[in-house]
N, CA and C atoms as an extended XYZ file, in Angstrom:
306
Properties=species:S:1:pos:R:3:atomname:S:1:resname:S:1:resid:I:1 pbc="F F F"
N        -5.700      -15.552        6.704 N   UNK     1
C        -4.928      -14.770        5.772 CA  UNK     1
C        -5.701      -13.480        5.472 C   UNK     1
N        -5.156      -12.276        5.668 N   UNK     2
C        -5.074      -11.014        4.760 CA  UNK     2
C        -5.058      -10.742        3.642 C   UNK     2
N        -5.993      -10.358        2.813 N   UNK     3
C        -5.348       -9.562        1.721 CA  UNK     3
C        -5.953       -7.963        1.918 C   UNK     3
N        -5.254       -7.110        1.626 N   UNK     4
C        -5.110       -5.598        1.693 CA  UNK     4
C        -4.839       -5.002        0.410 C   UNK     4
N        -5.743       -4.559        0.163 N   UNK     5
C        -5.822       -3.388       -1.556 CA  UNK     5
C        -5.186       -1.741       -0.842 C   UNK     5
N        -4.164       -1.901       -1.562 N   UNK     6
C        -3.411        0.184       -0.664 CA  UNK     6
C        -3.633        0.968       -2.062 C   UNK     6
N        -4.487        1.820       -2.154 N   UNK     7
C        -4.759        3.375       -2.993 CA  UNK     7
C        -3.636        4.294       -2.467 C   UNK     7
N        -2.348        4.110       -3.084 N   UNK     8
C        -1.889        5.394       -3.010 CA  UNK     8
C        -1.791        6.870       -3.400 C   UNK     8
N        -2.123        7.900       -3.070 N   UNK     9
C        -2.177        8.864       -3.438 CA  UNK     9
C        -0.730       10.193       -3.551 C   UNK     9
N        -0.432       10.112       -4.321 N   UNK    10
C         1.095       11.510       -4.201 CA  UNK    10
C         0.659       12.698       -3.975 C   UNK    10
N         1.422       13.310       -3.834 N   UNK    11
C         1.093       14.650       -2.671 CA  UNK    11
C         1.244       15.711       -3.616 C   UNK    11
N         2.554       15.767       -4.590 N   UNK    12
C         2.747       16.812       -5.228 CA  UNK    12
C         2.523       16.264       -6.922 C   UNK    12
N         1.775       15.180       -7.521 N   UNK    13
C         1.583       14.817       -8.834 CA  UNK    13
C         2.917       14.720       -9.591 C   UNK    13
N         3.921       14.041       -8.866 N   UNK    14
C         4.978       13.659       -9.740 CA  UNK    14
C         5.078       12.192       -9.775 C   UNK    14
N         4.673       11.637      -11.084 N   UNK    15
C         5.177       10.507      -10.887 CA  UNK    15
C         6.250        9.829      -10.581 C   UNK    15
N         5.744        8.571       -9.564 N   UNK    16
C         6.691        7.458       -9.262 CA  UNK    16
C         7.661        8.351       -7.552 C   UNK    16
N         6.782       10.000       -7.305 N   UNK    17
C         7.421       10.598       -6.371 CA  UNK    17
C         7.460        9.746       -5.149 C   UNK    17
N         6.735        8.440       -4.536 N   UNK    18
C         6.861        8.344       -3.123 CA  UNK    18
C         7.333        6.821       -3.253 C   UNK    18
N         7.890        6.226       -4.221 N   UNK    19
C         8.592        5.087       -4.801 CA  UNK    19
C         9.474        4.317       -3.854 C   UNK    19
N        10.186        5.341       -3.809 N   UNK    20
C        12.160        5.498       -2.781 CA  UNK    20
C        11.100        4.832       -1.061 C   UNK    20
N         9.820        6.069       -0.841 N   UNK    21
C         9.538        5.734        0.368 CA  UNK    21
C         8.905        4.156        0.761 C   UNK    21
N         8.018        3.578       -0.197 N   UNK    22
C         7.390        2.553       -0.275 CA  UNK    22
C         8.325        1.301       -0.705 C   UNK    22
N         9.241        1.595       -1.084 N   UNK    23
C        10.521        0.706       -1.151 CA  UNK    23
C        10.677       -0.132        0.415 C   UNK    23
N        10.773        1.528        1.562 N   UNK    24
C        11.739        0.720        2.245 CA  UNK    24
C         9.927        0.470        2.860 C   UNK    24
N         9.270        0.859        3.127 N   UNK    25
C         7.891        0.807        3.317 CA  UNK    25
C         7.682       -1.131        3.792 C   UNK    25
N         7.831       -1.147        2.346 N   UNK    26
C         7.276       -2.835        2.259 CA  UNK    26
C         8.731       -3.796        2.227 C   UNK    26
N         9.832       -2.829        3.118 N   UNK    27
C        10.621       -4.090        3.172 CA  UNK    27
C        10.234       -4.615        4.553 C   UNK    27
N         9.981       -3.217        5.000 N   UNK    28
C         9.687       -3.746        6.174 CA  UNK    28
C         8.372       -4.436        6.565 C   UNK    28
N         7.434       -4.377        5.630 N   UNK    29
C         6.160       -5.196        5.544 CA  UNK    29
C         6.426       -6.257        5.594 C   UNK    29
N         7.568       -6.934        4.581 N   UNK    30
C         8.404       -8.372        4.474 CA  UNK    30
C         8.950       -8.748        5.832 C   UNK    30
N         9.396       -7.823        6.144 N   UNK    31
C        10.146       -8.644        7.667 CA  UNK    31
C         8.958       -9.187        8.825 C   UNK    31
N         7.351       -8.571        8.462 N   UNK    32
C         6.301       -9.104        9.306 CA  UNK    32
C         5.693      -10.199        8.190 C   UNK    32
N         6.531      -10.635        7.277 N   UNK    33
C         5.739      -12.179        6.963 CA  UNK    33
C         5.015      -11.293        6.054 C   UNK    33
N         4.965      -10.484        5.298 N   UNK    34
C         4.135       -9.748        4.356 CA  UNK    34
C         4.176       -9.961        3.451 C   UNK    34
N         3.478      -10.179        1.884 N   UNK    35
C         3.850      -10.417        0.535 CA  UNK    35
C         3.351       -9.287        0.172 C   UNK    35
N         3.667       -8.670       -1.031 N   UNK    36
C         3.640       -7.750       -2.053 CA  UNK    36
C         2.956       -8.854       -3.002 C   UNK    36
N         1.438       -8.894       -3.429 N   UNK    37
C         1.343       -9.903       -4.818 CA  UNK    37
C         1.634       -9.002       -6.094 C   UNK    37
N         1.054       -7.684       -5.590 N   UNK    38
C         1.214       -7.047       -7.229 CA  UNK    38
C         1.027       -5.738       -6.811 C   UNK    38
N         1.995       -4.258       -7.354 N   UNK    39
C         2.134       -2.751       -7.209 CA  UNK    39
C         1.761       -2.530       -8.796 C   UNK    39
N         0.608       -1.997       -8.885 N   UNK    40
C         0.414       -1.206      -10.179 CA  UNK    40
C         0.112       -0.150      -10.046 C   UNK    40
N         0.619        1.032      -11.552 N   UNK    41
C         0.020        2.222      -12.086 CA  UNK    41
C        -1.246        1.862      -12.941 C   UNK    41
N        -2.386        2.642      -11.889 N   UNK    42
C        -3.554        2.633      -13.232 CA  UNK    42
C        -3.589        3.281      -14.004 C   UNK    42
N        -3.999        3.114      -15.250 N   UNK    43
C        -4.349        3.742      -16.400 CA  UNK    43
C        -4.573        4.987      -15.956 C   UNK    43
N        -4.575        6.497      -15.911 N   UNK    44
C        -5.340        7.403      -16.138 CA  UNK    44
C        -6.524        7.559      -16.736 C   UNK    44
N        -7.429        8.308      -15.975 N   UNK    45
C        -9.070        8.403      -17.076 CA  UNK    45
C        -9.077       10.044      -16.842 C   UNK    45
N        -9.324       10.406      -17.909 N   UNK    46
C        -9.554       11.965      -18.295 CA  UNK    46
C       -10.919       12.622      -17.615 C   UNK    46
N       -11.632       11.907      -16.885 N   UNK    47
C       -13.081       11.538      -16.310 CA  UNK    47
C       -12.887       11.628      -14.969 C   UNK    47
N       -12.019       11.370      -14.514 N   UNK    48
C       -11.699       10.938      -12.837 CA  UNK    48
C        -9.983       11.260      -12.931 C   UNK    48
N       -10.082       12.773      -12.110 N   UNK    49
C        -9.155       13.578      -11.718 CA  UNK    49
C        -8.413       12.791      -10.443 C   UNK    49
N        -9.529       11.914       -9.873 N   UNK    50
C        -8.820       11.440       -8.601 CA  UNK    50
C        -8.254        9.960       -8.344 C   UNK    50
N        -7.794        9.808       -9.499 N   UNK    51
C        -7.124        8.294       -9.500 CA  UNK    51
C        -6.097        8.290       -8.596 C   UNK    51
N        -5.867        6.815       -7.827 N   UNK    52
C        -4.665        6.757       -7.462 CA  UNK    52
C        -3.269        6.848       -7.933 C   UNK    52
N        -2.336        7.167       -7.355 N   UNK    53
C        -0.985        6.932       -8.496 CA  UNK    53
C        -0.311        5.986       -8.000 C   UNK    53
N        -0.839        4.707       -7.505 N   UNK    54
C        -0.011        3.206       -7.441 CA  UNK    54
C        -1.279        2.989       -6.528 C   UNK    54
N        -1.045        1.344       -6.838 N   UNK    55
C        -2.478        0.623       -6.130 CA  UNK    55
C        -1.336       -0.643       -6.385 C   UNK    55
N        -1.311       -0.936       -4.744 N   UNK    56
C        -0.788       -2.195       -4.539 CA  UNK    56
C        -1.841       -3.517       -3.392 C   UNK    56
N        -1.755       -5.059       -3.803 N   UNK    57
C        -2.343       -5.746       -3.565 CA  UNK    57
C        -1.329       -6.930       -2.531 C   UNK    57
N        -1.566       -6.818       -1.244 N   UNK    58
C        -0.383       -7.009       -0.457 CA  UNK    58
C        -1.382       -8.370        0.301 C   UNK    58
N        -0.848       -8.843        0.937 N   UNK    59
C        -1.270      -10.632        1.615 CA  UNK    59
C        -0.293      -10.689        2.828 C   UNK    59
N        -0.935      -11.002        4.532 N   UNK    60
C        -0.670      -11.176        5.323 CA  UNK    60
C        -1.105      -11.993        6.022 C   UNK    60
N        -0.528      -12.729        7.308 N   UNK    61
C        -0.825      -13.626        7.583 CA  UNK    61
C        -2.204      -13.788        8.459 C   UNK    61
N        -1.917      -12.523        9.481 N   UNK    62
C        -3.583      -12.358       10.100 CA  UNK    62
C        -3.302      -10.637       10.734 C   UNK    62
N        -4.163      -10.467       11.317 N   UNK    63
C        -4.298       -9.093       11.947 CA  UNK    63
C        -3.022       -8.669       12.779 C   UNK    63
N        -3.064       -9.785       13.613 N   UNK    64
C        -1.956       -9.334       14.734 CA  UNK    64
C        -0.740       -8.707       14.115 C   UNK    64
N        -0.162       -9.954       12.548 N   UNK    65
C         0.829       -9.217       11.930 CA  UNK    65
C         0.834       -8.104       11.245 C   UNK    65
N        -0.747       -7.614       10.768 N   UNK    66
C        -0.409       -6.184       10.270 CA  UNK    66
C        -0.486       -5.273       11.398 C   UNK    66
N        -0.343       -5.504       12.916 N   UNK    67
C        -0.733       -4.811       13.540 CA  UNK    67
C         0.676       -4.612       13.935 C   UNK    67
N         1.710       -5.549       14.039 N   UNK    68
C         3.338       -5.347       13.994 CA  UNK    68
C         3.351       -4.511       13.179 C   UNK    68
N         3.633       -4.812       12.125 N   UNK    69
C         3.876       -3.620       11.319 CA  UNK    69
C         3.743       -2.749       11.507 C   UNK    69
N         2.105       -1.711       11.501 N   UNK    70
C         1.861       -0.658       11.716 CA  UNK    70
C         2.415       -0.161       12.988 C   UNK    70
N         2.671       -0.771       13.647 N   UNK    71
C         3.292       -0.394       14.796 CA  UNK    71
C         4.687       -0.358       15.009 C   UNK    71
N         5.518       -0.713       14.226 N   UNK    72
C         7.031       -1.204       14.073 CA  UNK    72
C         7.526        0.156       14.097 C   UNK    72
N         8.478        0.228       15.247 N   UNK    73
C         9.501        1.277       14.971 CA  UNK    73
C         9.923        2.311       14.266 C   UNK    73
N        10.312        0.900       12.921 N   UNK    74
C        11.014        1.666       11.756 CA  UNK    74
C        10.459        2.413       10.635 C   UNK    74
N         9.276        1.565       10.818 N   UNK    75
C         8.183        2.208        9.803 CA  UNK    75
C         7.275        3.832       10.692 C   UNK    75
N         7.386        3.639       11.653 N   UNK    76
C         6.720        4.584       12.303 CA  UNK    76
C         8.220        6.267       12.371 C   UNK    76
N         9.233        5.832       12.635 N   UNK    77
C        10.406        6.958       12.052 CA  UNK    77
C         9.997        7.329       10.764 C   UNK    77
N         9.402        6.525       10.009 N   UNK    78
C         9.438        7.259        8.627 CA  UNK    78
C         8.521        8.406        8.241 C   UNK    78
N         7.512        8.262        9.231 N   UNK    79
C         6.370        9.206        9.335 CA  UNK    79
C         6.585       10.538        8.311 C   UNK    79
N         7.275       10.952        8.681 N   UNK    80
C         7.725       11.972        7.975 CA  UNK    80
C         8.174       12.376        6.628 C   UNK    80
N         8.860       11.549        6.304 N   UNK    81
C         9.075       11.119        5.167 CA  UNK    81
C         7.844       10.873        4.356 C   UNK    81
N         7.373       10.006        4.952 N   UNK    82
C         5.708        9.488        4.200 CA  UNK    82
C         5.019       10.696        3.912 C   UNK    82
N         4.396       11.744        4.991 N   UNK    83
C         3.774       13.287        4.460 CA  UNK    83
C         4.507       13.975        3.689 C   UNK    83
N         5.821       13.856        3.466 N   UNK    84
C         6.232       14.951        2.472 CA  UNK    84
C         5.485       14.707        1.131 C   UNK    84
N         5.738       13.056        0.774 N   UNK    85
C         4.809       12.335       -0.628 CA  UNK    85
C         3.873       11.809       -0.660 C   UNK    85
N         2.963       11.478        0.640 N   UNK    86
C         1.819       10.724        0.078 CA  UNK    86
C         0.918       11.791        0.852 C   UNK    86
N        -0.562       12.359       -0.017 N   UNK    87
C        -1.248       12.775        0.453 CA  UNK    87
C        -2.219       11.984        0.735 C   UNK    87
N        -2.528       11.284        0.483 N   UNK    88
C        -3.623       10.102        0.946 CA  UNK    88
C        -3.804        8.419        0.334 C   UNK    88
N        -4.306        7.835        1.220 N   UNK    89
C        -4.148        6.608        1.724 CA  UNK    89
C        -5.236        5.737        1.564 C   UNK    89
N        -6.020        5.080        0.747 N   UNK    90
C        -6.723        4.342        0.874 CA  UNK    90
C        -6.913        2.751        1.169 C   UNK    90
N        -6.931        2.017        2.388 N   UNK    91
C        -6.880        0.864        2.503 CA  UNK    91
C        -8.019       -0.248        2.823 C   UNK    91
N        -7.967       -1.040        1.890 N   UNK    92
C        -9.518       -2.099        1.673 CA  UNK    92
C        -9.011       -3.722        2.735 C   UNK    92
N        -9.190       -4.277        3.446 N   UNK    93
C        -8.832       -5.402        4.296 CA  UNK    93
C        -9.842       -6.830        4.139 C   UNK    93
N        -9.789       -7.460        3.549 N   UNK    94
C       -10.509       -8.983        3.669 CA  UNK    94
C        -9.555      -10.059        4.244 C   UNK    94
N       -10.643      -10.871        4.976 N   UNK    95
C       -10.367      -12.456        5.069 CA  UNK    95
C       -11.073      -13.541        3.963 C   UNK    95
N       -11.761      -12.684        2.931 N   UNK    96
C       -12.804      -13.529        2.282 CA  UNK    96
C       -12.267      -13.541        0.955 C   UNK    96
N       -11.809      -14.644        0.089 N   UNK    97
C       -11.520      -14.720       -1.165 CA  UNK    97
C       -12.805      -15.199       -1.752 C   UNK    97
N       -13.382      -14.363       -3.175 N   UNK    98
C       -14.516      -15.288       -4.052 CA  UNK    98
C       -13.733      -15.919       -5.104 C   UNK    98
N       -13.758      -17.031       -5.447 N   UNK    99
C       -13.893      -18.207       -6.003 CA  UNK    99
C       -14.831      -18.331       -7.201 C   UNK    99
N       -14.851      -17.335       -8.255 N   UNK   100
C       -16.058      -17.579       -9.086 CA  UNK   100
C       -15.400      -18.882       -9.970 C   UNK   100
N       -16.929      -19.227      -10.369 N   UNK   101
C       -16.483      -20.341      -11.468 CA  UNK   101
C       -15.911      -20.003      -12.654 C   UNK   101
N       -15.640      -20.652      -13.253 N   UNK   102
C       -14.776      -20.146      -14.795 CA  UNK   102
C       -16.355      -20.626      -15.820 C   UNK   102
């Protein structure tokens, strides 16, 4: 199993601007067996100009399937779409869950 941390970044600082795109984004993530666990807005810090504007925490089954994906057709037509709103992309990839004790 996958889990994948995505830093999204917007292009022109409007919130919620690349929403519509990441919609169809992660439907099609779903059709490769993909989960969405959780899409959040972070807090803003007055300190750090360079926050993301959505940070989503997504779970897959192994490589090969995020490698469908990234490679899928439909998601790859969208290309375009994607640069008009997202200026950058940050993506974190584990197979390793920690388990701390309580």
């Amino acid at each position: 199993m996958l889990y994948i941390t995505v830093k999204l970044y917007g292009k022109n600082g409007i919130p919620g601007e690349f929403r519509e795109y990441e919609a169809m984004a992660l439907k099609i993530f779903r059709q490769h067996a993909g989960e969405v666990l959780v899409a959040y807005v972070p807090v803003r810090d007055p300190e750090n100009a360079d926050i993301p504007d959505e940070i989503q925490i997504l779970r897959i089954e192994n490589r090969a399937r995020l490698d469908e994906f990234m490679q899928d057709p439909e998601r790859k037509k969208m290309a375009t779409d994607r640069e008009r709103v997202i200026r950058k992309t940050e993506l974190y990839i584990s197979e390793e869950i920690i388990n701390y004790p309580e």
